[in-house]
BATI-608398 format. One record per residue (C-alpha): residue in one letter; x, y, z. Coordinates in steps of 0.2 Angstrom, whole numbers, padded with zeros to 4 digits, always signed. Each point is the difference from the previous one (the first is absolute). Last residue first. Example, Ala and Ser with C-alpha at 12.3 -4.5 7.8 and 13.67 -1.06 7.14 Angstrom:
REM residues 2
S+0068-0005+0036 A-0006-0017+0003 
REM end
This chain:
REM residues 827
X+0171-0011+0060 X-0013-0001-0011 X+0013+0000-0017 X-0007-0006-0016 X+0007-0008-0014 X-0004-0015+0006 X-0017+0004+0000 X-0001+0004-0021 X-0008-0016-0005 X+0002-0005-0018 X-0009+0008-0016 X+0003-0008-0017 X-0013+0014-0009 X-0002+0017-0001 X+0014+0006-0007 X+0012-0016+0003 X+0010-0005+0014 X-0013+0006+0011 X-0002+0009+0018 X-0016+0006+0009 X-0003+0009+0015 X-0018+0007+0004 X-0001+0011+0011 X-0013+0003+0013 X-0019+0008+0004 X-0015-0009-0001 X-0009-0012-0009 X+0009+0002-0017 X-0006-0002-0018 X+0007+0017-0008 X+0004+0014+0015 X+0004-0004+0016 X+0015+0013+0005 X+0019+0000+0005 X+0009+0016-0006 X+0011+0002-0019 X+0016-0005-0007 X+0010+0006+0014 X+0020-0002-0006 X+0008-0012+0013 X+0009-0009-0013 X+0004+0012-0015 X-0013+0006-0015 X+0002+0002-0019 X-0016+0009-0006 X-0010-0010-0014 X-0015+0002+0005 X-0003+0011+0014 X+0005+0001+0019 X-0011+0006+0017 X-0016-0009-0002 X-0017+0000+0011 X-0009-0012+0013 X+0010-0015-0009 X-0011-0014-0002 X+0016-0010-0007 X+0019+0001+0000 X+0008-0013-0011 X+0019-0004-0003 X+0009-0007-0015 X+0016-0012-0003 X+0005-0011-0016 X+0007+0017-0012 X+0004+0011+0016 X-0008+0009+0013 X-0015+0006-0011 X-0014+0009+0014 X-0018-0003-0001 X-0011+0013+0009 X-0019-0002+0003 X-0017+0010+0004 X-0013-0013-0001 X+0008-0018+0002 X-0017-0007-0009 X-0006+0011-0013 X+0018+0010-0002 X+0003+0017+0005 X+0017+0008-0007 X+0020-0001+0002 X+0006-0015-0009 X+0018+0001-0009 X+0012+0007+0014 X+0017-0004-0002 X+0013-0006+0009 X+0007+0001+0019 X-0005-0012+0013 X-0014-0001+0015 X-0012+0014-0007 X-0009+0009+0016 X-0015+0001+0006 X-0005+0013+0011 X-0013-0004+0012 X-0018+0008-0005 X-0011-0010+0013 X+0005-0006+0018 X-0006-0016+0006 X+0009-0003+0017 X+0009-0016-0006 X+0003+0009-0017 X-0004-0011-0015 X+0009-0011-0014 X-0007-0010-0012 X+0011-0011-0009 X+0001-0007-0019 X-0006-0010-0014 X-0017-0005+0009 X-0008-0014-0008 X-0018+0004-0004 X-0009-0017-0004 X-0017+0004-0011 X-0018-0007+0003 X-0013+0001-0014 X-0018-0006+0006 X-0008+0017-0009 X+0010+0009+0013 X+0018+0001+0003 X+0002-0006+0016 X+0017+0001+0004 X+0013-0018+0007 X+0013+0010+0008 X+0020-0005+0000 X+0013+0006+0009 X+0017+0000-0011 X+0009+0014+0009 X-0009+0004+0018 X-0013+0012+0005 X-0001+0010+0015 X+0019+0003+0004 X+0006+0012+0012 X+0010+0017+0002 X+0004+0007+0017 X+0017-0007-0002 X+0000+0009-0018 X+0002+0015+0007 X+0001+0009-0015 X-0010-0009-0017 X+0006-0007-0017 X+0019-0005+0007 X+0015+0002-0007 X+0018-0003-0006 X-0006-0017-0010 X+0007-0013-0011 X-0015-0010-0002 X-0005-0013+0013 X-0009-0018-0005 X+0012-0009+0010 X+0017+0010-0006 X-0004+0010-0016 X+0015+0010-0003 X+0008-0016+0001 X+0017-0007+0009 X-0010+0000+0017 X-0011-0012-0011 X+0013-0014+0001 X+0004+0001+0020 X-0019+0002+0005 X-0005-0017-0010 X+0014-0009+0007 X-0004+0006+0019 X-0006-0018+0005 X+0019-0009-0007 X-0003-0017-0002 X-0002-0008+0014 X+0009+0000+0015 X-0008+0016+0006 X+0006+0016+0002 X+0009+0010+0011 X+0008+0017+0004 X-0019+0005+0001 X-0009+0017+0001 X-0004+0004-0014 X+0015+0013-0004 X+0011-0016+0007 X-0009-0009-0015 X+0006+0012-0013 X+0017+0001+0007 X+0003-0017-0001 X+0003-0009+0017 X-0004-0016-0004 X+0002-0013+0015 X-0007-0016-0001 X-0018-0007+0006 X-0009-0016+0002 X-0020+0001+0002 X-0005-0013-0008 X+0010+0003-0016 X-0015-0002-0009 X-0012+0008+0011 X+0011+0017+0004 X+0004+0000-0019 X-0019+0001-0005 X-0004+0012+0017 X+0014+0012-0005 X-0007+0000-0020 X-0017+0002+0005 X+0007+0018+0010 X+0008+0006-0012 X-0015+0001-0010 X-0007-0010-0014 X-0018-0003-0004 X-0009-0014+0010 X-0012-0009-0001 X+0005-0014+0008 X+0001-0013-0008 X+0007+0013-0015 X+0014+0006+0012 X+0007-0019+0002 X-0004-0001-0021 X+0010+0012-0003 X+0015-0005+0013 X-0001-0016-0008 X+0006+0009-0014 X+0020-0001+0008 X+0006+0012+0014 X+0011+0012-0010 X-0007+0003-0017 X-0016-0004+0013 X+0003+0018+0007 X+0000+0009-0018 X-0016-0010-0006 X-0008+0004+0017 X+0003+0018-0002 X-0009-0003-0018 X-0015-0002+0010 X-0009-0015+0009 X-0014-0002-0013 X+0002-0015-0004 X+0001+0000-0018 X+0009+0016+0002 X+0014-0008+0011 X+0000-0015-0010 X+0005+0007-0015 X+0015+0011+0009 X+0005-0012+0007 X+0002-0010-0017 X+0008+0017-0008 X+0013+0000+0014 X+0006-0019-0003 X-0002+0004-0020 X+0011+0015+0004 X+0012-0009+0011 X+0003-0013-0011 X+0005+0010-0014 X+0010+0010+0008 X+0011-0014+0008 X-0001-0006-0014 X+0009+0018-0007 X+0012+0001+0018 X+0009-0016-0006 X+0003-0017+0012 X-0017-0004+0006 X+0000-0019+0009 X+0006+0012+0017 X-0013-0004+0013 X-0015-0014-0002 X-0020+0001+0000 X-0001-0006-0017 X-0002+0013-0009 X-0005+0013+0009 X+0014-0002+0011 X+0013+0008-0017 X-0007+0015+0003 X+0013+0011+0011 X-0005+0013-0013 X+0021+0001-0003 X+0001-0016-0001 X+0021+0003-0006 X+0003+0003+0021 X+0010+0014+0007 X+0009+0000-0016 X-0016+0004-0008 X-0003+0016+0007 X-0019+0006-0004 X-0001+0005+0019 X-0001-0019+0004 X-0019-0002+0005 X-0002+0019+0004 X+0003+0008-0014 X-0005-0016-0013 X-0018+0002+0010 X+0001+0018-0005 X+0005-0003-0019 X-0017-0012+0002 X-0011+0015+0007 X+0010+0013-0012 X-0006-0013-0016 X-0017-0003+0009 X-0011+0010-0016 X+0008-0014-0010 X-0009-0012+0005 X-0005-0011-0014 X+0008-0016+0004 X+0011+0002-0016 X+0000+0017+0002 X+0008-0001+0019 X+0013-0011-0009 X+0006+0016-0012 X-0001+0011+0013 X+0010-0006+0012 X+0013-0004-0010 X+0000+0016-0008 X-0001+0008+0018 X+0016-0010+0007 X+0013+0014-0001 X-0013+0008+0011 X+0006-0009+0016 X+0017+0002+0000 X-0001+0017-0006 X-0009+0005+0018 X-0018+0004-0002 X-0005+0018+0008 X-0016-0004+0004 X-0008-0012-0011 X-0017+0004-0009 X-0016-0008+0004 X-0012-0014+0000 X-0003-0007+0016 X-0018+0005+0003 X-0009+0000+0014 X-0008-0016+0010 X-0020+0010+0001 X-0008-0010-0016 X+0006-0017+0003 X-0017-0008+0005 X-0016+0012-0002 X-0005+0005+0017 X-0019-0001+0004 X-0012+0013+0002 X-0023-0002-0002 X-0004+0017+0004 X+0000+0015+0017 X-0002+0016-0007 X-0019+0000+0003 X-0011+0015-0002 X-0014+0008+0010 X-0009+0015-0008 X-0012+0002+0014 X-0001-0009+0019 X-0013-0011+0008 X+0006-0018-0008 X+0018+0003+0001 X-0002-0001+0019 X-0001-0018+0000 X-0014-0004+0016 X+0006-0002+0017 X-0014-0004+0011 X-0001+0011+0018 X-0019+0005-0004 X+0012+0008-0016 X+0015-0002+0000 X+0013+0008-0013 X+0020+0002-0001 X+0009+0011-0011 X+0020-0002-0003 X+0014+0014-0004 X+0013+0002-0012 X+0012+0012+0003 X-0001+0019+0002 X-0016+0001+0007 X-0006+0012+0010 X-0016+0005+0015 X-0017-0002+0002 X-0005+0014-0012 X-0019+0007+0001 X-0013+0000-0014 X-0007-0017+0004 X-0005+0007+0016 X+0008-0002+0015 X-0005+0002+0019 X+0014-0002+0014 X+0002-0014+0013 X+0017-0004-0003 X+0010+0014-0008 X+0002+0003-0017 X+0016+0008-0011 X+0010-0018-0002 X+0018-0001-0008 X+0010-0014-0009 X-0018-0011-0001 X+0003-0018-0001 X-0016-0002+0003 X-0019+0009-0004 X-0015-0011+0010 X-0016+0000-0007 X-0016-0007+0013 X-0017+0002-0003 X-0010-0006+0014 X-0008+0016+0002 X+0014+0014-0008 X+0014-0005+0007 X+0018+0005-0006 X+0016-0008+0004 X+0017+0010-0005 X+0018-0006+0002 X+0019+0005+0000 X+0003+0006+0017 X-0016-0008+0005 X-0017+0004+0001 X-0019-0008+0003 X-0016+0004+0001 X+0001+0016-0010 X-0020+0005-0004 X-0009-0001-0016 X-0002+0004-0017 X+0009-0012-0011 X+0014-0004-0012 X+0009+0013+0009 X+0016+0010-0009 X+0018-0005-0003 X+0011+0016-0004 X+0014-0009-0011 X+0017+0000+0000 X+0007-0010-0018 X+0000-0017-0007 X-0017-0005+0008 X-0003-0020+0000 X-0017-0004+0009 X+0002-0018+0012 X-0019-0007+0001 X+0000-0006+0016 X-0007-0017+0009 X+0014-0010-0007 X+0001-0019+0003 X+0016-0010-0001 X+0005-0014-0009 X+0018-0005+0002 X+0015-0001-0012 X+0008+0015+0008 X-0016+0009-0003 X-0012-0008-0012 X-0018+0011+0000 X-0019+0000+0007 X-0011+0011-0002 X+0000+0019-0002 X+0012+0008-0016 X+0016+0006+0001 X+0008+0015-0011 X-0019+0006-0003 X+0002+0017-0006 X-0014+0012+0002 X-0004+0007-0016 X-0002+0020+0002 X-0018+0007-0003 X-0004+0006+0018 X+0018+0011-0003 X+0003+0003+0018 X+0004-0022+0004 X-0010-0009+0011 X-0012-0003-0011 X-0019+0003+0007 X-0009-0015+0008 X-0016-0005-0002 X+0001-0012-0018 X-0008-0016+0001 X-0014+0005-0015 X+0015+0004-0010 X+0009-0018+0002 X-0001-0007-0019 X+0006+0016-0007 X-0008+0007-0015 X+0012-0009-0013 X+0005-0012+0008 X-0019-0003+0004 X-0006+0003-0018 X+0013-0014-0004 X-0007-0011+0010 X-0017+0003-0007 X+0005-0004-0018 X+0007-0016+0005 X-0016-0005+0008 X-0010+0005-0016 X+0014-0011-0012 X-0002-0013+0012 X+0011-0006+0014 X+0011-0016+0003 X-0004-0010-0015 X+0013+0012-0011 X+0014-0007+0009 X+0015+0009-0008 X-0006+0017+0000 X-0006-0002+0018 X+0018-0008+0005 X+0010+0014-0006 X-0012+0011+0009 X+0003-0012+0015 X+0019+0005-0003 X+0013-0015-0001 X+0014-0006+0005 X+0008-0019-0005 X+0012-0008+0010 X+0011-0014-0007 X+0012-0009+0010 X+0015-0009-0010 X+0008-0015+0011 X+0016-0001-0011 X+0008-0017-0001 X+0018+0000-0003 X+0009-0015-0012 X+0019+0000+0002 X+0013+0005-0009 X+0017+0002+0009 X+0015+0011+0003 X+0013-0002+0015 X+0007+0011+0009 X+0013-0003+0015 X+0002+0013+0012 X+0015+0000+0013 X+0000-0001+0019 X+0013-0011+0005 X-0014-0014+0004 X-0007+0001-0018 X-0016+0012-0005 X-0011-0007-0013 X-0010+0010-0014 X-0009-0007-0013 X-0005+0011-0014 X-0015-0004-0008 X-0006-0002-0019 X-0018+0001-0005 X-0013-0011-0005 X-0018+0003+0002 X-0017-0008+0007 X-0014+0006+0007 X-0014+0001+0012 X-0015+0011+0002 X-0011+0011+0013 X-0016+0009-0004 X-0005+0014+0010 X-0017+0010-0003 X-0005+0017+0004 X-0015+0008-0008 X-0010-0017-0001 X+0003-0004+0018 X-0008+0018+0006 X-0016-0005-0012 X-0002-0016+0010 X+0002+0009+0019 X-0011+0013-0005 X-0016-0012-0005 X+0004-0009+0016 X-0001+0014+0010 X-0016+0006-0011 X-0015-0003+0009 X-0017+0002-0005 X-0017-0001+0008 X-0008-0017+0002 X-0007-0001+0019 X+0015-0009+0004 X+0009+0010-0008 X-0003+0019+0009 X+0001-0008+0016 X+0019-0008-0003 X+0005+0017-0006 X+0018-0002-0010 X-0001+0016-0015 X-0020+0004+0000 X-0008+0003-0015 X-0012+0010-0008 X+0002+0008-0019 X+0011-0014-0004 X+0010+0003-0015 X+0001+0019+0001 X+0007-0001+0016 X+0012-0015+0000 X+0009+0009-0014 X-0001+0014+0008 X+0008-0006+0017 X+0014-0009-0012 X+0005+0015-0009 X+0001+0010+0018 X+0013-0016+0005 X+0010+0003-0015 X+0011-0013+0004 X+0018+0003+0009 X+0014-0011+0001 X+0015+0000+0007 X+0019-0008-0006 X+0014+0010+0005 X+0010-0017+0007 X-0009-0008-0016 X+0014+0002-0013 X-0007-0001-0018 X+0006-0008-0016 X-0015+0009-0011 X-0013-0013-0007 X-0015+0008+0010 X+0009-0004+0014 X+0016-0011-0002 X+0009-0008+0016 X+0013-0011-0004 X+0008-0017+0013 X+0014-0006-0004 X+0005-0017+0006 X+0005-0002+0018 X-0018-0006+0006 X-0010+0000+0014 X+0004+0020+0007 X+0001+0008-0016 X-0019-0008-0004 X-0005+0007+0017 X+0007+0015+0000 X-0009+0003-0019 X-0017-0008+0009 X+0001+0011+0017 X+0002+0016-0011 X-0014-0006-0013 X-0011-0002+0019 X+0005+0016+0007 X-0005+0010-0016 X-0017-0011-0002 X-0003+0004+0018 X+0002+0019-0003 X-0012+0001-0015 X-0014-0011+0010 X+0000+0011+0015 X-0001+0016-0011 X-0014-0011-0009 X-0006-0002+0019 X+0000+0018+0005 X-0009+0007-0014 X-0014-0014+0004 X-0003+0005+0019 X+0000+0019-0004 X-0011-0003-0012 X-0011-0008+0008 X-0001+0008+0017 X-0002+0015-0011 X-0017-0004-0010 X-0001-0004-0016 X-0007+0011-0013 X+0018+0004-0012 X-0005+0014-0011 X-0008+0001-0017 X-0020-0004+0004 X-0009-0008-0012 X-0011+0012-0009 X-0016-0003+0000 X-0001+0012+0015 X+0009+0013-0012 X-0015+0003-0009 X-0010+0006+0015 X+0017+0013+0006 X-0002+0006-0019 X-0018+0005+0001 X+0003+0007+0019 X+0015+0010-0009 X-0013+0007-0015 X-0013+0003+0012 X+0013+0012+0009 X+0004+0008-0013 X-0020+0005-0003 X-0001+0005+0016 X+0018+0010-0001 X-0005+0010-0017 X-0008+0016+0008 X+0014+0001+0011 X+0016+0000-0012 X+0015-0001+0010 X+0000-0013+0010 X-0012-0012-0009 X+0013+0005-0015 X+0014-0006+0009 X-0008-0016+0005 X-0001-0003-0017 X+0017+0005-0005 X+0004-0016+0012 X-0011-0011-0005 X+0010+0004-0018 X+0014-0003+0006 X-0003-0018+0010 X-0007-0006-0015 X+0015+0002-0011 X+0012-0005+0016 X-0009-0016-0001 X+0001-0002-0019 X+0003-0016-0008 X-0007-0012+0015 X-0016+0010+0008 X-0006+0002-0020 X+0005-0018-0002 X-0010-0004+0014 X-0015+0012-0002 X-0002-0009-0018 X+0003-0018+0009 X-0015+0004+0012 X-0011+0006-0013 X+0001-0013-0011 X-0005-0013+0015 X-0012+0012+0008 X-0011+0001-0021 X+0001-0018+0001 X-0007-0004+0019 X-0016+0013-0005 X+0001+0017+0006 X-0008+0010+0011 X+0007-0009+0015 X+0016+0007-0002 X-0006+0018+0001 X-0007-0002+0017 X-0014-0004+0006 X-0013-0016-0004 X-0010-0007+0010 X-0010-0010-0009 X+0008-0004-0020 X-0009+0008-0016 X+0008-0006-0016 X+0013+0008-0009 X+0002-0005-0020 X+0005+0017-0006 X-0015+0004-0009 X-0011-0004+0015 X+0012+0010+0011 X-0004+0017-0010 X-0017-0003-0001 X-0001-0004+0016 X+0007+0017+0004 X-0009+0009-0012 X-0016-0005+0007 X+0005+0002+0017 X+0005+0019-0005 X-0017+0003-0010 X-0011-0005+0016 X+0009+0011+0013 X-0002+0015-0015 X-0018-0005-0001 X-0011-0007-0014 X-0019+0006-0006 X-0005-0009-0017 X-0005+0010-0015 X+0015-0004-0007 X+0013+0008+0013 X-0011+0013+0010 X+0010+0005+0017 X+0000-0005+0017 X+0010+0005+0015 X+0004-0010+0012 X+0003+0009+0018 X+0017+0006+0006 X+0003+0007-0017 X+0017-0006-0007 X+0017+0000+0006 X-0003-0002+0016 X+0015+0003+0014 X+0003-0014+0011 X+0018+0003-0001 X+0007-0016+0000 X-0014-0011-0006 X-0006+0012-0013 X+0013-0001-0008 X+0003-0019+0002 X-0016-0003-0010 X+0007+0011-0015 X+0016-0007+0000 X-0011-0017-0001 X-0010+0008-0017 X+0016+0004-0007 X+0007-0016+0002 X-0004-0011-0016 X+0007+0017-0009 X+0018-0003+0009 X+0001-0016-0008 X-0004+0003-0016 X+0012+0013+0000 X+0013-0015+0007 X-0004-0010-0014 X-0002+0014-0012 X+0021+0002+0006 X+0004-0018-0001 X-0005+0000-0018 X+0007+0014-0006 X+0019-0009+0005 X+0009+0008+0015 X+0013+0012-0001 X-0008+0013+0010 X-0003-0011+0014 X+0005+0008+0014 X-0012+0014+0000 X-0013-0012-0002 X-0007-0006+0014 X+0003+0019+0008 X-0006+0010-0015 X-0016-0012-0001 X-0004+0002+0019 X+0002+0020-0004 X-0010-0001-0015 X-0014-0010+0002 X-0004+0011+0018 X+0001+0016-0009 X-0014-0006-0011 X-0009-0007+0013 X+0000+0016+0011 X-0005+0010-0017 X-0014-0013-0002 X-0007+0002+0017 X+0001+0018+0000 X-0009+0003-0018 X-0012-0013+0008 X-0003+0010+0014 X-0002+0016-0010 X-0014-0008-0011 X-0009-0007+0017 X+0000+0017+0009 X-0006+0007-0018 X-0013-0012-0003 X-0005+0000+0021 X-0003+0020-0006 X-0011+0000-0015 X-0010-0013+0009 X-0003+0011+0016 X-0002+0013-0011 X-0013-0009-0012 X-0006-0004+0016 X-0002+0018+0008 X-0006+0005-0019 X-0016-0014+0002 X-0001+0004+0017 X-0006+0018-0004 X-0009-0003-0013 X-0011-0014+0008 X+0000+0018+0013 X-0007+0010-0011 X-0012-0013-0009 X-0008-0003+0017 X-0002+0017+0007 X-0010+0004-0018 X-0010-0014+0003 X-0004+0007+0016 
REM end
C-alpha cells in the first residue's frame, strides 16, 4: 500500500513538473511573441512619425521615441481588441520572483503603472482611447508634433502608408501585424485636426455664391461711381488701381472664393454662414464676418485736385470758320483710387486674423485639397489626372453691366474631347448637344456638347463617353432638386478666371515709324526736324513730325511759310508764323505737349496725333471718358462740337471709309491721313501677311494691355500685363500653321519657361514679332525668312491654358511692345 502511494506521489510529482515544465515554456514563447509584436510595432509607428523629419533636432526625435515607448502597452491592448487573439496564456500563470508568487496579468499592470506613474498620468474613469492616456500636456505636445508632421510632409506620409499596404498585400505572415501598425496610426491621427473643409454643402454652396455676389457688386458699384463722377462734373475724372492709370470698362473682380471657405474653416471649427436658428441658440455666423474682410480687400477712395494747364478755346463763327484761342485755367481732377488685394495678401498683413497653428492647417488643406471628402464624381475628361479648366466660375457675375446668376461651371477645352459620365446612372435627359444623368436624386448635366453618343433612357457608367467637346462646355448639378457649385464634387479643378483690368494707353499703337516714300519737299526739312525734336526730347517722332509737315502743307513753303500749320497753338490765331524754322519750332513743342498729355492720360499717342489737329481738349474729352483713341472717339468729338453740321470732304481716304464728308470741325480722319504716310500707321507695321490662314475664322481671347491681379503666394500679388494677342480658332483646332508676317531674321527659335516653344523674328532695327506656345518649330536661328514663311504649328506649351498663338510685336528686343491688332486682317 505504502508502496502504491509512493508510486503514484511519484507519479504526480513528474506529471506536475511537466505540467510546470510545460506553462514555462507556453509562457516563455508567448513573451518572445509579445515582445517581437511590440518591437515591430515601435518601429513602424516611429518610421512613419518620423520619416519626415529627418532634419530635425536630437531632441525632438527622443521626444517622439519617448513617446512611442509611453504606447506600447496601449498598442498592445488594441491588439488584442482587434483580433481577439491572446498573446499570453489564457489563464495567469505564476512564477517564483523573490520568494513571492506573481503572475504574468499581475506583472503587465505593474509595469504599466509604473510606466504612467513616472510619466505624471493619473488614473481617469472611463477611459479608451489613446488620447485619454495622457495627461492635457503630453496631448497638447502631441498634437502640434502630428501637426507639423501632417503640415511639412503630406505626400511623405501618404507614401509610406502606401508601401505599407503593399507589404500587407504581399507578404501574408506580416499583414496582422501591418495592420496594427495602420489602426495605431488611424488612433493617432484622431488628434489630429482634421485637413479638409467639414462644413456641410447647403453651406458652402450658399457662402461661395455670396463672395461671388459680393465680387460682382463691388465691380458694378466702381463702374456706377466712375460714370457717376464723369456724369456730375466736366473736370477730369482718373481712375488708378493699385496705382496704375486703369480703364474700368474691363474691370472684374475675382476673390479667392476657395481661400475664403478655408479661412472660415479652420477658424471656426462649427459655423453656420446666415442661420437664424443656429444664433439664437449661440452658434456661429459668419455673413457678417465675410462681408468686413471682403471690404478690406477692395477699397475705393476718391480725391480732389488741382492743376493748371493751358486750353485751346474753340469758337465757330456764322460763316463757318474756327477761331482758337489758348488759355490757362485751373482743372480739378477727381482721382479714384482702387486698391486689389488677395486675402493671402491680407493674412500676411493682418497677423491678428489667424494663428500660426491656424495658418499652418490652411496650407495643409491647399496642399491636400480642401474639398476631397466632396469628391463623387469622375473628371469628365479621358486622362482622370488632367486639370479641368474653369474659364467661368458658378455664382454670380457682371454681364453688360448687370448681375447675373450662374448655375454652371463653364469648362475651357482647346481642343475635341471625348466627355465621359461624372456618375453611374441612367440618361434622363438628351439634346442635340446635352447629357443629364440620374443616379437617385443626383443629377449632372453635360452642355454645349458638339455631338452626343447616348440615348435617353440608357444606363451609364462612369467608364462610358456621353458625347464631344470641341468648345467649352458647362456642368450643372442638383441634388433633391438643389443646385450646388459643381466645382465642389469634381478633381483637379482650376480657375482661369483672376482679378483683370485694362491698363490706360496700353492698346492705342504706336506711331513711331519710317516714311514711305517721302517726297523731297518734305525731307529737306529732317535737320530741322530733328534738331527741335531734341530739344523736346522726341527725336524718335522725327518721320511722325516730317509726316504732319507732309500732310499739313506737303513741306512747300510757298503754299504757306507755317509749314506745321502751328502758328493756332499759340494763341489760337492763323498766319502770325512767317518762316517754315518757327514754324518748326512751334509745332514740335505743340506735338511734344500732346504727346505728354496723351501718356499721362493714357489715351495713346493716336490721341497726340488727332489732338495736333483738334486742340488738347480732345485729351482730356477721351480721358473723361476712358477712352483710348479710335476713329470712331474722334467722329463722336467732332459730331458734338460742331453739333452735328457737316461739309463735303471727298478725300480718297475718307471715300475708302465710307464717307465723302466730314464734320465741321476740325478734320476727324487727321490722325488716319498722317499715319497713312508711315510704315507704322495706328500701331500697324508694314506688313504683307498674316500669322494664321483663314483668319475670318480667327478670334481674339485676350486683348493688348489686359491686366491680371496673380496671387503669388506668401501674401505677394503680381500685375501681369499682357504685351500681346491671343489668337484661336472659332472651332478649336490644334496644330495650325503659323506663319511669320514680314521678312527678316530669325533670332529666337527654342522653349522658354513661360511662352514654351517660341519664335522671334528681326524686321528691322525698331520692329520685332513674337510667336509663343508653339506646338513645334520649323526655322533656326539665324536663318533669313520671307512673309508667309511657317515658323512653326500652334500649341500650348510654357504657361498657357489651352491651345492658341500668342502674337507679340516690340520696338525693342524684348521690350517697348505695342498692340499688334491693326495689323491684322479678319475679314
Amino acid at each position: 500500500m505504502t508502496t502504491d502511494w509512493k508510486r503514484y506521489a511519484r507519479k504526480k510529482t513528474v506529471e506536475g513538473k511537466q505540467l510546470i515544465k510545460s506553462d514555462r515554456k507556453k509562457q516563455l514563447a508567448s513573451s518572445r511573441r509579445v515582445q517581437f509584436k511590440k518591437r515591430y510595432i515601435k518601429k513602424a509607428t516611429e518610421d512613419i512619425l518620423l520619416s519626415s523629419e529627418e532634419e530635425e533636432t536630437k531632441t525632438n526625435r527622443q521626444r517622439v521615441f519617448t513617446i512611442k515607448r509611453r504606447t506600447a502597452n496601449v498598442t498592445h491592448q488594441i491588439k488584442n481588441r482587434l483580433f481577439k487573439k491572446p498573446f499570453v496564456a489564457q489563464k495567469p500563470i505564476a512564477y517564483q520572483k523573490n520568494g513571492s508568487v506573481v503572475t504574468i496579468r499581475q506583472k503587465r499592470h505593474n509595469v504599466a503603472k509604473s510606466s504612467k506613474r513616472q510619466l505624471g498620468i493619473k488614473k481617469r474613469k472611463n477611459t479608451s482611447g489613446i488620447q485619454k492616456l495622457f495627461k492635457k500636456k503630453s496631448k497638447q505636445k502631441l498634437r502640434q508634433l502630428s501637426m507639423k508632421v501632417a503640415t511639412e510632409s503630406i505626400k511623405g506620409l501618404v507614401r509610406i502608408i502606401t508601401a505599407l499596404v503593399k507589404t500587407m498585400v504581399t507578404n501574408i505572415p506580416l499583414m496582422i501585424p501591418a495592420i496594427v501598425v495602420v489602426s495605431v496610426v488611424l488612433s493617432i491621427s484622431s488628434i489630429i485636426p482634421s485637413f479638409t473643409i467639414k462644413q456641410n454643402e447647403d453651406d458652402l454652396t450658399a457662402m461661395y455664391t455670396y463672395i461671388t455676389e459680393l465680387d460682382t457688386d463691388k465691380t458694378l458699384l466702381i463702374k456706377r461711381k466712375v460714370e457717376e463722377a464723369k456724369r456730375n462734373t466736366e473736370d477730369l475724372v482718373q481712375v488708378k488701381i493699385n496705382g496704375q492709370l486703369a480703364n474700368v470698362n474691363h474691370l472684374n473682380i475675382i476673390t479667392d472664393t476657395d481661400t475664403f471657405l478655408s479661412f472660415f474653416d479652420v477658424k471656426y471649427d462649427k459655423y453656420k454662414f446666415d442661420d437664424i436658428i443656429n444664433g439664437l441658440l449661440g452658434g456661429k455666423n459668419v455673413k457678417d464676418e465675410v462681408n468686413r474682410i471682403h471690404d478690406k480687400l477692395v477699397h475705393t477712395d476718391t480725391q480732389k485736385r488741382v492743376e493748371t494747364v493751358k486750353q485751346t478755346k474753340t469758337t465757330i463763327d456764322k460763316d463757318g470758320n474756327t477761331h482758337k484761342e489758348t488759355v490757362t485755367v485751373n482743372r480739378t481732377i477727381t482721382e479714384i483710387n482702387i486698391t486689389i488685394k488677395t486675402l493671402s495678401a491680407l493674412l500676411e498683413e493682418d497677423t491678428t486674423l489667424l494663428t500660426k497653428t491656424d495658418k499652418d492647417r490652411l496650407t495643409a488643406q491647399k496642399h491636400i485639397g480642401q474639398y476631397v471628402a466632396y469628391v463623387r464624381f469622375r473628371s469628365p475628361f479621358d486622362d482622370p489626372q488632367e486639370k479641368i479648366r474653369v474659364s467661368e466660375r458658378f455664382g454670380y457675375t457682371p454681364k453688360n453691366n448687370q448681375k447675373k446668376f450662374l448655375d454652371t461651371m463653364t469648362i475651357a477645352v482647346s481642343s475635341e474631347k471625348s466627355i465621359f459620365s461624372g456618375q453611374s446612372g441612367t440618361v434622363s435627359s438628351v439634346t442635340e448637344n446635352s447629357v443629364s444623368v440620374t443616379e437617385a436624386d443626383r443629377v449632372l448635366t453635360y452642355s454645349g456638347l458638339s455631338q452626343v453618343y447616348v440615348k435617353q433612357h440608357q444606363t451609364v457608367t462612369q467608364s462610358d463617353v456621353l458625347g464631344i467637346a470641341s468648345k467649352d462646355f458647362t456642368i450643372h448639378y442638383t441634388f433633391h432638386q438643389k443646385v450646388y457649385n459643381p466645382a465642389f464634387y469634381f478633381p483637379n479643378i482650376e480657375y482661369l478666371q483672376k482679378t483683370s483690368y485694362t491698363i490706360g494707353g496700353q492698346s492705342s499703337g504706336s506711331i513711331k515709324g519710317e516714311l514711305i516714300s517721302p517726297p523731297p519737299m518734305v525731307t529737306q526739312w529732317r535737320e530741322l526736324v530733328t534738331k527741335y525734336a531734341k530739344e523736346q526730347g522726341i527725336e524718335d517722332y522725327v518721320d511722325t513730325l516730317l509726316a504732319i509737315i507732309w500732310e499739313e502743307t506737303g513741306g512747300n513753303p510757298d503754299y504757306s511759310p507755317d509749314i506745321m500749320q502751328s502758328s493756332e497753338s499759340i494763341d489760337g490765331r492763323i498766319g502770325n508764323i512767317t518762316n517754315p524754322e518757327d514754324s518748326i519750332r512751334q509745332g514740335v513743342k505743340h506735338f511734344a505737349s500732346m504727346l505728354s498729355a496723351s501718356r499721362q492720360y493714357g489715351t495713346g499717342e493716336l490721341s497726340a496725333i488727332q489732338a495736333y489737329n483738334y486742340g488738347g481738349g480732345f485729351i482730356t474729352w477721351l480721358a473723361n471718358r476712358s477712352k483710348t483713341y479710335s476713329f470712331d472717339e474722334a467722329v463722336s468729338f467732332a459730331h458734338e462740337y460742331s453739333k452735328g453740321a457737316r461739309v463735303s470732304y471727298p478725300n480718297p481716304l475718307a471715300i475708302e471709309k465710307g464717307y465723302n464728308w466730314r464734320y465741321n470741325y476740325g478734320n476727324m480722319f487727321y490722325a488716319l491721313l498722317v499715319t497713312q504716310h508711315l510704315t507704322l500707321s495706328s500701331g500697324n507695321v508694314n506688313t504683307s501677311g498674316q500669322p494664321l490662314d483663314n483668319m475670318s475664322e480667327v478670334i481674339i481671347t485676350s486683348p493688348f494691355g489686359l491686366a491680371r491681379q496673380i496671387d503669388l503666394g506668401n501674401g505677394q500679388t503680381h500685375v501681369d500685363v499682357h504685351n500681346g494677342v491671343d489668337l484661336v480658332y472659332k472651332d478649336g483646332r490644334a496644330n495650325a500653321p503659323i506663319y511669320t508676317m514680314a521678312d527678316g531674321e530669325v533670332v529666337f527659335a527654342q522653349p522658354d519657361s513661360a511662352g514654351g516653344l517660341g519664335v522671334i523674328v528681326k524686321h528691322s532695327e525698331d520692329f520685332y514679332s513674337y510667336y509663343w506656345h508653339l506646338s513645334t518649330i520649323t526655322v533656326s536661328r539665324g536663318e533669313h525668312i520671307t512673309a508667309g514663311t511657317q515658323v512653326g504649328n500652334m500649341g500650348a506649351t510654357g504657361l498657357a491654358t489651352g491651345i492658341h498663338l500668342h502674337l507679340g510685336f516690340s520696338k525693342g528686343y524684348w521690350s517697348d511692345y505695342f498692340d499688334p491688332v491693326p495689323a491684322l486682317k479678319f475679314e
